[in-house]
mmCIF file of the C-alpha atoms, coordinates in Angstrom:
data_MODEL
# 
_entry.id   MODEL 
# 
loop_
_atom_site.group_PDB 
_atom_site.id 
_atom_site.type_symbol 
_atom_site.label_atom_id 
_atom_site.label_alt_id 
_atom_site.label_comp_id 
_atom_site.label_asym_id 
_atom_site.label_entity_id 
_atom_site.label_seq_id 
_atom_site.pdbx_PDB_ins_code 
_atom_site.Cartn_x 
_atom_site.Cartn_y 
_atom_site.Cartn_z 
_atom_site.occupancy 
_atom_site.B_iso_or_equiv 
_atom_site.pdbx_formal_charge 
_atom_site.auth_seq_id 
_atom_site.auth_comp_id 
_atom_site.auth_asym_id 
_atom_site.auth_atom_id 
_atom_site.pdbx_PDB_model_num 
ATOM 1   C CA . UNK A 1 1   ? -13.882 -77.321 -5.737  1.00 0.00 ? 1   UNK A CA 1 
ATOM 2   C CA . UNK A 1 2   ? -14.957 -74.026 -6.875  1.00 0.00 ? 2   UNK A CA 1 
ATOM 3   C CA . UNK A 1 3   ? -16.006 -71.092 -4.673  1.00 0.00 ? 3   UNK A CA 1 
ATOM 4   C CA . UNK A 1 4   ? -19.870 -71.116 -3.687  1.00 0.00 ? 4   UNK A CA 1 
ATOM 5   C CA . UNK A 1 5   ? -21.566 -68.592 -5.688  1.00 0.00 ? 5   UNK A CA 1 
ATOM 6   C CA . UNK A 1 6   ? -22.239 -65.440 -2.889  1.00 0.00 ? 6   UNK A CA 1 
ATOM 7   C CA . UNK A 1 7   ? -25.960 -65.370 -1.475  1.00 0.00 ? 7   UNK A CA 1 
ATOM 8   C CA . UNK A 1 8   ? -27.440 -61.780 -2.861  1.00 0.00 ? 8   UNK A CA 1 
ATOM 9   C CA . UNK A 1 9   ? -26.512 -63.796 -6.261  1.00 0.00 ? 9   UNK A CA 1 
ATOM 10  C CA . UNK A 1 10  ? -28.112 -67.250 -6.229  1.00 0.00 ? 10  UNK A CA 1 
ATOM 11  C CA . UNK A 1 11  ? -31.184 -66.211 -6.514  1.00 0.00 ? 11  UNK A CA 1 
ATOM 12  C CA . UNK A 1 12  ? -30.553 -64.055 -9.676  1.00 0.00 ? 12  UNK A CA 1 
ATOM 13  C CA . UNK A 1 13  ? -30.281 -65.012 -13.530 1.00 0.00 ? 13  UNK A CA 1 
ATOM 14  C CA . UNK A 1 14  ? -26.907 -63.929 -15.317 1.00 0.00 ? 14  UNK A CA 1 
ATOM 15  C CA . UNK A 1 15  ? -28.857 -60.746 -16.738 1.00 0.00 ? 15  UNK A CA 1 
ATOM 16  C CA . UNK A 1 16  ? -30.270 -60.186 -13.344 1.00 0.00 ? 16  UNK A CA 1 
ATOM 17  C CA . UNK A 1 17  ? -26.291 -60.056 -11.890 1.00 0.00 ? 17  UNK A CA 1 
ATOM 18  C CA . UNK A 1 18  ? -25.000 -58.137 -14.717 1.00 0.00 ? 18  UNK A CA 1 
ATOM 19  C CA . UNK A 1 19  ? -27.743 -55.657 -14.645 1.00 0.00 ? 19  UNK A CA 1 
ATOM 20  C CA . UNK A 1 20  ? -26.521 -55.278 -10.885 1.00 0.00 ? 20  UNK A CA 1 
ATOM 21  C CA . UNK A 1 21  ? -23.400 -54.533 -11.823 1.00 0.00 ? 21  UNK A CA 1 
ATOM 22  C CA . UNK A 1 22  ? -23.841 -51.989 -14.464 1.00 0.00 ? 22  UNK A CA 1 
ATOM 23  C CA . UNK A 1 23  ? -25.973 -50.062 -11.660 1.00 0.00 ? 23  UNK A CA 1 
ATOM 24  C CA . UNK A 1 24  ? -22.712 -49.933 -9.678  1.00 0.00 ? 24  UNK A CA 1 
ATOM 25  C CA . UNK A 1 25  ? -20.620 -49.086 -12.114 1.00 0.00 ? 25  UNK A CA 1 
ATOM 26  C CA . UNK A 1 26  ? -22.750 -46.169 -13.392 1.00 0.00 ? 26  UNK A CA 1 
ATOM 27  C CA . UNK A 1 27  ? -22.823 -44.879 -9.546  1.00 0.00 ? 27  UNK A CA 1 
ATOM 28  C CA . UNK A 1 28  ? -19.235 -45.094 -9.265  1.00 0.00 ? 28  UNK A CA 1 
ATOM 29  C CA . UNK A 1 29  ? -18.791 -43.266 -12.927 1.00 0.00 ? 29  UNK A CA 1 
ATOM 30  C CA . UNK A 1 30  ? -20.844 -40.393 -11.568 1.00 0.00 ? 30  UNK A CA 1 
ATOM 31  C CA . UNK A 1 31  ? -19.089 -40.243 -8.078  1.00 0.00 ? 31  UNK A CA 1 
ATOM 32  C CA . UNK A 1 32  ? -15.609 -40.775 -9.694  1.00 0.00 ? 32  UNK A CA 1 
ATOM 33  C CA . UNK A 1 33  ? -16.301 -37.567 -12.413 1.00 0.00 ? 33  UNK A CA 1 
ATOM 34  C CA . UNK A 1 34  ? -18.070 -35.676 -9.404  1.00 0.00 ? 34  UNK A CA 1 
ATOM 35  C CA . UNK A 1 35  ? -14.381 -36.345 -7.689  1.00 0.00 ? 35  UNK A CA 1 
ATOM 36  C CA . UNK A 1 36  ? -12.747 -35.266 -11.231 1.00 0.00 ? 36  UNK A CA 1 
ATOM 37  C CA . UNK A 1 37  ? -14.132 -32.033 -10.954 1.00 0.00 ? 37  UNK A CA 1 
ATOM 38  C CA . UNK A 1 38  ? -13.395 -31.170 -7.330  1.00 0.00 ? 38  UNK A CA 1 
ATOM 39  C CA . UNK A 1 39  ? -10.138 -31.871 -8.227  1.00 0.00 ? 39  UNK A CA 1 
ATOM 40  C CA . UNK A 1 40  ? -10.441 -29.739 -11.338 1.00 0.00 ? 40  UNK A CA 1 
ATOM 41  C CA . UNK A 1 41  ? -11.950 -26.852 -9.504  1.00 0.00 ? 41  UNK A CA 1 
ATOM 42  C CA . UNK A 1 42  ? -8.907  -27.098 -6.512  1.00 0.00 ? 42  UNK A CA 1 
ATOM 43  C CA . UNK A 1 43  ? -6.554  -26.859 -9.320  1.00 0.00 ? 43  UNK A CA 1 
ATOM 44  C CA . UNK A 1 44  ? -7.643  -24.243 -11.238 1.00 0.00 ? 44  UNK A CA 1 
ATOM 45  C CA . UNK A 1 45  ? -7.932  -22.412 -7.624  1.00 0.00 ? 45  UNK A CA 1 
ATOM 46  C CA . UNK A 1 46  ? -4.605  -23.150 -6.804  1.00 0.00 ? 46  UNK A CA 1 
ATOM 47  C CA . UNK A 1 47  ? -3.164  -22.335 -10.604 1.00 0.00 ? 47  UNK A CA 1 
ATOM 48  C CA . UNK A 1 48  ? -4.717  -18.932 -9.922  1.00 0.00 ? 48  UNK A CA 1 
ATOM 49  C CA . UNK A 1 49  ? -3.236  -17.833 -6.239  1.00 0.00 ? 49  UNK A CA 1 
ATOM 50  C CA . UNK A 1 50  ? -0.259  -18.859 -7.976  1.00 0.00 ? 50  UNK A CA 1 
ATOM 51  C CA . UNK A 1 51  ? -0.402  -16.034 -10.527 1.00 0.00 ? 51  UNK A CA 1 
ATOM 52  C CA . UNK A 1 52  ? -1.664  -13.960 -8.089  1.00 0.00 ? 52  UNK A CA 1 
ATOM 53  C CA . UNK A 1 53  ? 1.059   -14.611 -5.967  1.00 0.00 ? 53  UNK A CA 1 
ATOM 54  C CA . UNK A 1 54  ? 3.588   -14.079 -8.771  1.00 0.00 ? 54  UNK A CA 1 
ATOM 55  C CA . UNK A 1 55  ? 2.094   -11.076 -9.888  1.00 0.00 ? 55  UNK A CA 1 
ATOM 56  C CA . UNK A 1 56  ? 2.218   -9.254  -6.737  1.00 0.00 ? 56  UNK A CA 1 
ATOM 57  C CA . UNK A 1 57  ? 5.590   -9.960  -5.552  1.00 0.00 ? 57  UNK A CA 1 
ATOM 58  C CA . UNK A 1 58  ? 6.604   -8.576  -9.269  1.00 0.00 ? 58  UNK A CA 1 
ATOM 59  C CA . UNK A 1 59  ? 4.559   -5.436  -7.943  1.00 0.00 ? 59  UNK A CA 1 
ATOM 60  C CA . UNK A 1 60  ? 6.162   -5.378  -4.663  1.00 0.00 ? 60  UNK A CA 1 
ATOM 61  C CA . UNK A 1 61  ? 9.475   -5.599  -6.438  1.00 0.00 ? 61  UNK A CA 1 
ATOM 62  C CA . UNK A 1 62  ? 8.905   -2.609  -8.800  1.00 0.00 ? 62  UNK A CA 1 
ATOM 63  C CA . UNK A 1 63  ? 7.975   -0.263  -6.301  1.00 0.00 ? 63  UNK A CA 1 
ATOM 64  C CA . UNK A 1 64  ? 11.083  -1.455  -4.310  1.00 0.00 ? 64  UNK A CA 1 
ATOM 65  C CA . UNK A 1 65  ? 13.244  -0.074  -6.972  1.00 0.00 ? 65  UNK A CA 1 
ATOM 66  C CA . UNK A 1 66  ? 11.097  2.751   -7.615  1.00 0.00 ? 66  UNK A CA 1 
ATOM 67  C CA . UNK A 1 67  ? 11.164  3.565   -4.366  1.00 0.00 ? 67  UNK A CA 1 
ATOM 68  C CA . UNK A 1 68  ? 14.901  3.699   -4.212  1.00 0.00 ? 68  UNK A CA 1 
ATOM 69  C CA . UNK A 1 69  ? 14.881  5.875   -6.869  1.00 0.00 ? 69  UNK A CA 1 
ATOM 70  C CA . UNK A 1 70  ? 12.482  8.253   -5.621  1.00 0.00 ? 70  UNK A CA 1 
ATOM 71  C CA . UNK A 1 71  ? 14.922  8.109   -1.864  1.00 0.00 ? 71  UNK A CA 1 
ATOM 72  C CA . UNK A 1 72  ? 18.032  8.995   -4.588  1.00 0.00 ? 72  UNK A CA 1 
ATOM 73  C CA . UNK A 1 73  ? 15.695  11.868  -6.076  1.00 0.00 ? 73  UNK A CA 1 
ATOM 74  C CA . UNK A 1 74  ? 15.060  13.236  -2.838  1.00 0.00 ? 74  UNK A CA 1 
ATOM 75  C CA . UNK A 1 75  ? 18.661  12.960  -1.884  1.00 0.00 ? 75  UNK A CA 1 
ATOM 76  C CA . UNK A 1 76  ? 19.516  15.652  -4.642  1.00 0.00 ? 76  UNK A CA 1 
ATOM 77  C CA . UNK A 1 77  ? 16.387  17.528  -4.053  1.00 0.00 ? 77  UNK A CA 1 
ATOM 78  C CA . UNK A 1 78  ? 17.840  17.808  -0.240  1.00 0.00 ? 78  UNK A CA 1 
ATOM 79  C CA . UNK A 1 79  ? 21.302  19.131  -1.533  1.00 0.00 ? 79  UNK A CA 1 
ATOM 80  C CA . UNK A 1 80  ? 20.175  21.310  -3.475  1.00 0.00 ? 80  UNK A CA 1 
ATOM 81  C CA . UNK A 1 81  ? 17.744  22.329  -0.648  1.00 0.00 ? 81  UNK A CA 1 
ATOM 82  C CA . UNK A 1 82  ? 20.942  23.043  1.332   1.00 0.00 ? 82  UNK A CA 1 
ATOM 83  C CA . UNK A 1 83  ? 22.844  24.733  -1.627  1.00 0.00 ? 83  UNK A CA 1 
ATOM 84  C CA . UNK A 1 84  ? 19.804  27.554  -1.685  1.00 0.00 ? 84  UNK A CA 1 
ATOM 85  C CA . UNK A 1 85  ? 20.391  27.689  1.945   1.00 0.00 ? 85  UNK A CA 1 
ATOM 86  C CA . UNK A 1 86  ? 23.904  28.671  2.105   1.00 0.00 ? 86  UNK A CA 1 
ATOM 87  C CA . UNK A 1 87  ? 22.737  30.669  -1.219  1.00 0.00 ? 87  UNK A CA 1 
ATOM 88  C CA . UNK A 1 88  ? 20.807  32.846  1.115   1.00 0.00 ? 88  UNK A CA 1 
ATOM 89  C CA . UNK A 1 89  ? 23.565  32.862  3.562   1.00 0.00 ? 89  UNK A CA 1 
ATOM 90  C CA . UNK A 1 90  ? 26.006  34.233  1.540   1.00 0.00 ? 90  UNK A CA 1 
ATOM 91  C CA . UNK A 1 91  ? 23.781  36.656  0.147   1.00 0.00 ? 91  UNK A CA 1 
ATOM 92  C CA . UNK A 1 92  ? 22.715  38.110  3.612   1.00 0.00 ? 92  UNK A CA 1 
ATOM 93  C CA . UNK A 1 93  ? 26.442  38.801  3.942   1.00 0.00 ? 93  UNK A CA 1 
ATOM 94  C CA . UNK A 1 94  ? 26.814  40.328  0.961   1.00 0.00 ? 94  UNK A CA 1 
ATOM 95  C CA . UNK A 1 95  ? 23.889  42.540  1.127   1.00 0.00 ? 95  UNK A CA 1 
ATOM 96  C CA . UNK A 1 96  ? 25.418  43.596  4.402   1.00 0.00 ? 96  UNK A CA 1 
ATOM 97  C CA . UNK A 1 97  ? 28.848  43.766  3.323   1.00 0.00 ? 97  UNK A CA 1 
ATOM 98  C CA . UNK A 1 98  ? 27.831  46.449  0.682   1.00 0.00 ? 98  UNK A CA 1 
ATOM 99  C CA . UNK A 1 99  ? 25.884  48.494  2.866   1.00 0.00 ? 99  UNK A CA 1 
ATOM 100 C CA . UNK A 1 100 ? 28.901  48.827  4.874   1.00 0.00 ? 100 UNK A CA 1 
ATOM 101 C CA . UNK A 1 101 ? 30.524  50.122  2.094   1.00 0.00 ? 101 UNK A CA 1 
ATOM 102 C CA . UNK A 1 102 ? 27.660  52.625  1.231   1.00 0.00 ? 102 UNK A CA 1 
ATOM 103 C CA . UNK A 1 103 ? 28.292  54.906  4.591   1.00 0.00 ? 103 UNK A CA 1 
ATOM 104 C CA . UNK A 1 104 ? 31.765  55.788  3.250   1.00 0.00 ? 104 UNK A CA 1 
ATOM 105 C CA . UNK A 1 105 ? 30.374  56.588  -0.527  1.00 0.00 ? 105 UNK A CA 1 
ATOM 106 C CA . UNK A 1 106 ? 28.999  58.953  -2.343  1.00 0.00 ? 106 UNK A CA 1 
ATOM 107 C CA . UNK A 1 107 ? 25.232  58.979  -2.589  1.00 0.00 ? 107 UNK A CA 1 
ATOM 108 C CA . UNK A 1 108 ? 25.642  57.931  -6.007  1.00 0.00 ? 108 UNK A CA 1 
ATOM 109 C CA . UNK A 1 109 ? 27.780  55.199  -5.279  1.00 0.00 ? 109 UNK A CA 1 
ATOM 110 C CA . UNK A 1 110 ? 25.595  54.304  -2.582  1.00 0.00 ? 110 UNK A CA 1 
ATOM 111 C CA . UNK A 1 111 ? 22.514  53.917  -4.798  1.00 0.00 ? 111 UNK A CA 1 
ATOM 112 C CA . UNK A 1 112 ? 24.313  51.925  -7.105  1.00 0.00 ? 112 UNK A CA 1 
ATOM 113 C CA . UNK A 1 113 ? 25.286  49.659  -4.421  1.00 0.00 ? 113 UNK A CA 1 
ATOM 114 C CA . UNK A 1 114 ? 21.763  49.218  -3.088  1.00 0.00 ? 114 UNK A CA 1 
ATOM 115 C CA . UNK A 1 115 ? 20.406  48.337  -6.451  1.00 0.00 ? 115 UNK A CA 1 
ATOM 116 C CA . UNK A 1 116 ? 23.289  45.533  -7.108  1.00 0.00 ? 116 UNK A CA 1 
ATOM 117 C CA . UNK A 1 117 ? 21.739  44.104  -4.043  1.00 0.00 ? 117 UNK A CA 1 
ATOM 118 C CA . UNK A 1 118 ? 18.317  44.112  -4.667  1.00 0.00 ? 118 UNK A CA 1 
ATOM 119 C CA . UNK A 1 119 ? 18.540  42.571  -8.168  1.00 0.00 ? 119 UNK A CA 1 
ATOM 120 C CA . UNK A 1 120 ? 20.805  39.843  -6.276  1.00 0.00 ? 120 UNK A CA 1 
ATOM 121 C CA . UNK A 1 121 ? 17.617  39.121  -3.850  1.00 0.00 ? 121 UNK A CA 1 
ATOM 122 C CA . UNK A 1 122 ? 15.202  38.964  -6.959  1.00 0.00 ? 122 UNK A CA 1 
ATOM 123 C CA . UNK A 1 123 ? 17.311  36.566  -9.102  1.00 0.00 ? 123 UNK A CA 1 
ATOM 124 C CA . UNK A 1 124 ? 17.936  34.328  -5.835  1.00 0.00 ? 124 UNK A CA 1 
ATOM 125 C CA . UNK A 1 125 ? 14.090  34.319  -5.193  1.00 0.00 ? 125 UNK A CA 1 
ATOM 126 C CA . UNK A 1 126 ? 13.702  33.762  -8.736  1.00 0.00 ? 126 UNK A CA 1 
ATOM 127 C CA . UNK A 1 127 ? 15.757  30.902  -9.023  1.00 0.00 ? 127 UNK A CA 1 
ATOM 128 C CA . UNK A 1 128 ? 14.328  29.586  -5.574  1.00 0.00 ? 128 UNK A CA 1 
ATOM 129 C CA . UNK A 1 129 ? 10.581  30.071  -6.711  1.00 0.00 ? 129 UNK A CA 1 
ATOM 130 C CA . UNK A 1 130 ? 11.573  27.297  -9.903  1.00 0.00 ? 130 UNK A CA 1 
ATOM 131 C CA . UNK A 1 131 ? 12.805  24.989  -7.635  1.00 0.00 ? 131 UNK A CA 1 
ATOM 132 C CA . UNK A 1 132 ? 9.427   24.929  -5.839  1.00 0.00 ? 132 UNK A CA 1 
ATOM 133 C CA . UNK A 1 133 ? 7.492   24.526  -8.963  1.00 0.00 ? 133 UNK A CA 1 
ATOM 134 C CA . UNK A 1 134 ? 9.914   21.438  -10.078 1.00 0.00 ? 134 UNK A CA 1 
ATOM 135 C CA . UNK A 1 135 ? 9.353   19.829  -6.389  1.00 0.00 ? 135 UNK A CA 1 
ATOM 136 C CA . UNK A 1 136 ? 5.383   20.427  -6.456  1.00 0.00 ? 136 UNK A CA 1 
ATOM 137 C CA . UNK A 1 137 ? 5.779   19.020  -9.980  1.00 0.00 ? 137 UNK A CA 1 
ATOM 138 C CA . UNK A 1 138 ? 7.640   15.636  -8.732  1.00 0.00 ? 138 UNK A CA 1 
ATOM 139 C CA . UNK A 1 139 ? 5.257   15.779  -5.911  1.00 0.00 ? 139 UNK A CA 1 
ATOM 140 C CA . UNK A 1 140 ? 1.971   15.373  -7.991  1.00 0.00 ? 140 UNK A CA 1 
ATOM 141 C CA . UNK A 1 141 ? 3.970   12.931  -10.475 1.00 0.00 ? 141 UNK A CA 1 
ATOM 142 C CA . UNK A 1 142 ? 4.746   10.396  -7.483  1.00 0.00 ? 142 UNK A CA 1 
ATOM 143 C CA . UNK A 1 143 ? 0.963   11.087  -6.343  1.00 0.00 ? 143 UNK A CA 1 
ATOM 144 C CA . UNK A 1 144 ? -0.396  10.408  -9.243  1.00 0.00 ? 144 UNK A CA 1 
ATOM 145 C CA . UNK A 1 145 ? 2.005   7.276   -10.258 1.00 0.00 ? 145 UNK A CA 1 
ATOM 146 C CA . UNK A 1 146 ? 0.585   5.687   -6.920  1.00 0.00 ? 146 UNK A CA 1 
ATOM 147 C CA . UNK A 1 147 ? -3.116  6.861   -7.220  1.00 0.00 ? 147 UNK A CA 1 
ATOM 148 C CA . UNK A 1 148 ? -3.029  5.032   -10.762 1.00 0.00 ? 148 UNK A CA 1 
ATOM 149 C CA . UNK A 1 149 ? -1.315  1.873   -9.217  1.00 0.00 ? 149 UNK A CA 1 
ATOM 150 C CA . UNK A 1 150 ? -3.675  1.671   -6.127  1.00 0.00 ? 150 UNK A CA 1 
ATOM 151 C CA . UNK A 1 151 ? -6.855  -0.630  -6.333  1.00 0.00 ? 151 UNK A CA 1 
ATOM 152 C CA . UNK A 1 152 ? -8.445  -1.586  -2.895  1.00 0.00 ? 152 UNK A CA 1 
ATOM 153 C CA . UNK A 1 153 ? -8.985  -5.044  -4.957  1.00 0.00 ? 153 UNK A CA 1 
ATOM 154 C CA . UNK A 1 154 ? -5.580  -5.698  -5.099  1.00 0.00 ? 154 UNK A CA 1 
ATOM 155 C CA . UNK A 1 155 ? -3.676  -7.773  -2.703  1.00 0.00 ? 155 UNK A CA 1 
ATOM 156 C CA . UNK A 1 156 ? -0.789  -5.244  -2.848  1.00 0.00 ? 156 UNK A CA 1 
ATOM 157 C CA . UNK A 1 157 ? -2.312  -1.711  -2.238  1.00 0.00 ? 157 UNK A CA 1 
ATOM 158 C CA . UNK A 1 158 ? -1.899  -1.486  1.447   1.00 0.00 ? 158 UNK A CA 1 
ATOM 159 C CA . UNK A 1 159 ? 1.822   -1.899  0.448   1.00 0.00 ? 159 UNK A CA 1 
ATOM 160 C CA . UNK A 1 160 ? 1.520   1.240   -1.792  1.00 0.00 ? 160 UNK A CA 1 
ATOM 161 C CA . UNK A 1 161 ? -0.208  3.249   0.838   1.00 0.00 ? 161 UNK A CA 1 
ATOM 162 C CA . UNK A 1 162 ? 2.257   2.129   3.132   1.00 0.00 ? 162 UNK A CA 1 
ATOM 163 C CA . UNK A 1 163 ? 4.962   3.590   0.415   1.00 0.00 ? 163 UNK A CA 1 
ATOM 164 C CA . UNK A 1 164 ? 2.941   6.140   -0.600  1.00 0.00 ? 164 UNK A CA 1 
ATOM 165 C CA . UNK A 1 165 ? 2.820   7.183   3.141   1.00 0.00 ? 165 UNK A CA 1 
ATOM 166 C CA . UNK A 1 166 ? 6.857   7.378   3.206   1.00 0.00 ? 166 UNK A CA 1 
ATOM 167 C CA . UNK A 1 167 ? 7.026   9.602   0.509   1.00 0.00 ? 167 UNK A CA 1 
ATOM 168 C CA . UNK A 1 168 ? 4.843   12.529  1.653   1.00 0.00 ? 168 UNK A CA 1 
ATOM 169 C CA . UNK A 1 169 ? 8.491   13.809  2.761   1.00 0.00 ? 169 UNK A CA 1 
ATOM 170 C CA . UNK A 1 170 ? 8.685   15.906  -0.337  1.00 0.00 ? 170 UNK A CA 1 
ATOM 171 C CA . UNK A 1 171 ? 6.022   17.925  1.365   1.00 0.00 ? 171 UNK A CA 1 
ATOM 172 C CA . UNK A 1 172 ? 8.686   18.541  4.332   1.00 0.00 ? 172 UNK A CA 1 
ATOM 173 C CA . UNK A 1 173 ? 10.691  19.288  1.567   1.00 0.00 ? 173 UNK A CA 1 
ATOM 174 C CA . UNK A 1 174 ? 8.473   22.215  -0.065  1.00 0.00 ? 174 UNK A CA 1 
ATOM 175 C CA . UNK A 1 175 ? 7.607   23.810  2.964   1.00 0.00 ? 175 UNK A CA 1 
ATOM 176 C CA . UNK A 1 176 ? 11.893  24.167  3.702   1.00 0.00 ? 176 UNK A CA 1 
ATOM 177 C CA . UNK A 1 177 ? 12.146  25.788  0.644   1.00 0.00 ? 177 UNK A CA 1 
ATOM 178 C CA . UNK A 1 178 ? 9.105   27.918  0.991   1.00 0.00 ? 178 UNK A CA 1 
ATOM 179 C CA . UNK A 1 179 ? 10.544  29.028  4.296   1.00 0.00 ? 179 UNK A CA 1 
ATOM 180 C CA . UNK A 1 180 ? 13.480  30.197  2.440   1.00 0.00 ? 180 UNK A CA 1 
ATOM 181 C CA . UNK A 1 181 ? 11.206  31.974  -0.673  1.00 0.00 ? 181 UNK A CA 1 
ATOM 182 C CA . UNK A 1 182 ? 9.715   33.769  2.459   1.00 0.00 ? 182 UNK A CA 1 
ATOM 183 C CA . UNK A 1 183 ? 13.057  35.211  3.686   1.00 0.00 ? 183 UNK A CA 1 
ATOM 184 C CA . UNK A 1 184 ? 14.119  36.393  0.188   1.00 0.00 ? 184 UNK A CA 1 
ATOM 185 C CA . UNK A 1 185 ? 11.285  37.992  -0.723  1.00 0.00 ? 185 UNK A CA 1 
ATOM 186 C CA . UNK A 1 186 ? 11.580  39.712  3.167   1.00 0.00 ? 186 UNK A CA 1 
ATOM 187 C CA . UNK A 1 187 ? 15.403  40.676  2.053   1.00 0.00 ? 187 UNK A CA 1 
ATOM 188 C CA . UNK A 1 188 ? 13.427  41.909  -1.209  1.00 0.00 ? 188 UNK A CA 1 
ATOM 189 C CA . UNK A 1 189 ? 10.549  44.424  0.755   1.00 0.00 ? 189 UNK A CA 1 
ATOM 190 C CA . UNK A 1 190 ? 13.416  45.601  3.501   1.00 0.00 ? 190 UNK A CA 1 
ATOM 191 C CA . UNK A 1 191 ? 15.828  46.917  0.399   1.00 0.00 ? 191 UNK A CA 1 
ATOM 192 C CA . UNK A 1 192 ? 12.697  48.481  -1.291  1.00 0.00 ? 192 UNK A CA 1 
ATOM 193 C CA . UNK A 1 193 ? 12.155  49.937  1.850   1.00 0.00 ? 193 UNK A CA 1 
ATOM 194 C CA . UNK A 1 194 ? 15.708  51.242  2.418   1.00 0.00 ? 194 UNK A CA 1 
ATOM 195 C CA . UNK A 1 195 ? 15.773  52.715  -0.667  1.00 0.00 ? 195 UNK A CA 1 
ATOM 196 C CA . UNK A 1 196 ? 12.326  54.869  -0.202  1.00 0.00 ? 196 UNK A CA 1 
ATOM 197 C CA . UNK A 1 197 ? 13.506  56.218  3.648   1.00 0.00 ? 197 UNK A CA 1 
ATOM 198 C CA . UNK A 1 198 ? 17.674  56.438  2.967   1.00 0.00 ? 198 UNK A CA 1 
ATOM 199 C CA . UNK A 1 199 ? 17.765  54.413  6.173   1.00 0.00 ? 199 UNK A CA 1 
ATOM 200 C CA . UNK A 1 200 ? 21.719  52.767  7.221   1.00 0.00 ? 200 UNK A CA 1 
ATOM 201 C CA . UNK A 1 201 ? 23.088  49.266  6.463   1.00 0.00 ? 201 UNK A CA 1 
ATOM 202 C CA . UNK A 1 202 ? 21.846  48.018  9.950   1.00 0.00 ? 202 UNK A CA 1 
ATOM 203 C CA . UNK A 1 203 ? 18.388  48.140  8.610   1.00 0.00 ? 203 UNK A CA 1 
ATOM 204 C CA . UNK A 1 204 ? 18.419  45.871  6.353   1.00 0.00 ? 204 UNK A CA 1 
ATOM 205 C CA . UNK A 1 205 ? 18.922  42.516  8.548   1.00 0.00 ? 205 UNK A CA 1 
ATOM 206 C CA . UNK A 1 206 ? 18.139  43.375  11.655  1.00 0.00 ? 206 UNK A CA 1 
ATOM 207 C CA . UNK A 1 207 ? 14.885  41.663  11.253  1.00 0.00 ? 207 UNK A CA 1 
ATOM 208 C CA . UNK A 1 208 ? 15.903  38.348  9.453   1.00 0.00 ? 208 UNK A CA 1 
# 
């Protein structure tokens, strides 16, 4: 026969039963849409660490490459660091070489000599002095590249501090070559010097 009619309902009309029933499904319409937007909410999260995710690694990736470019930058900077070295080098021997050929000369000569020399020093100090204002220049570029890309907000600026970090090398770099501005302008004040008191060739870089 058919299945007996549950307890909670025999003592209830139809309307009674369906009225029940519309209760339930209204609670479970509100529960299921209070669900909905959890799951909404998790998505939209999720959609959003995503970007984040993607954005930084496109960050991390840029400064990668700019970062090998700055190491390639520095590698000419360096050469040419050593070029003004061996710049200096040969001009110490030349300086000395002439004022070896000054004792055998005629004062004339002599003078002439000495002031070959010193216009030498100031070119080579010169030239050296605008190769520290292009490295200070590439200095406060790269500082001020970073300082714009840096946000304490942003997942990836410990990364550029890290980076940023690395490349306060070009500092090392400026005080080489002020170390060498500092010995040609001394090769500068010694030949001024040698030209006020007469003095010998043996004068002149003793002290260097």
């Amino acid at each position: 026969g058919p299945a007996p009619v549950p307890a909670e309902y025999q003592a209830k009309t139809v309307d009674e039963i369906l009225g029940d029933w519309g209760v339930r499904l209204e609670q479970d319409v509100a529960a299921f849409a209070r669900q909905a937007a959890r799951v909404a909410a998790w998505d939209q999260a999720l959609r959003e660490h995503q970007e984040a995710l993607g954005s930084a690694s496109d960050r991390v990736h840029r400064l990668l490459l700019g970062q090998a470019e700055l190491d390639r930058t520095l590698d000419t900077v360096q050469a040419y660091q050593g070029e003004l070295e061996a710049t200096l080098g040969a001009l110490e021997a030349q300086v000395d070489e002439q004022f070896r050929r000054c004792a055998a000369r005629a004062p004339d000569d002599a003078d002439l000599e000495r002031e070959r020399a010193y216009q030498l020093a100031v070119a080579t100090d010169q030239r050296l002095g605008g190769v520290l204002d292009g490295l200070r220049a590439l200095a406060d570029d790269i500082n001020a590249g970073f300082d714009r890309q840096v946000d304490d907000a942003n997942p990836v600026s410990k990364i550029l501090r890290i980076l940023n970090a690395h490349h306060q090398s070009l500092a090392w770099l400026e005080r080489q070559a002020s170390g060498l501005d500092r010995e040609l302008a001394q090769v500068g004040r010694r030949m001024q010097r040698l030209e006020a008191t007469g003095a010998g060739p043996g004068g002149l870089l003793g002290g260097l």
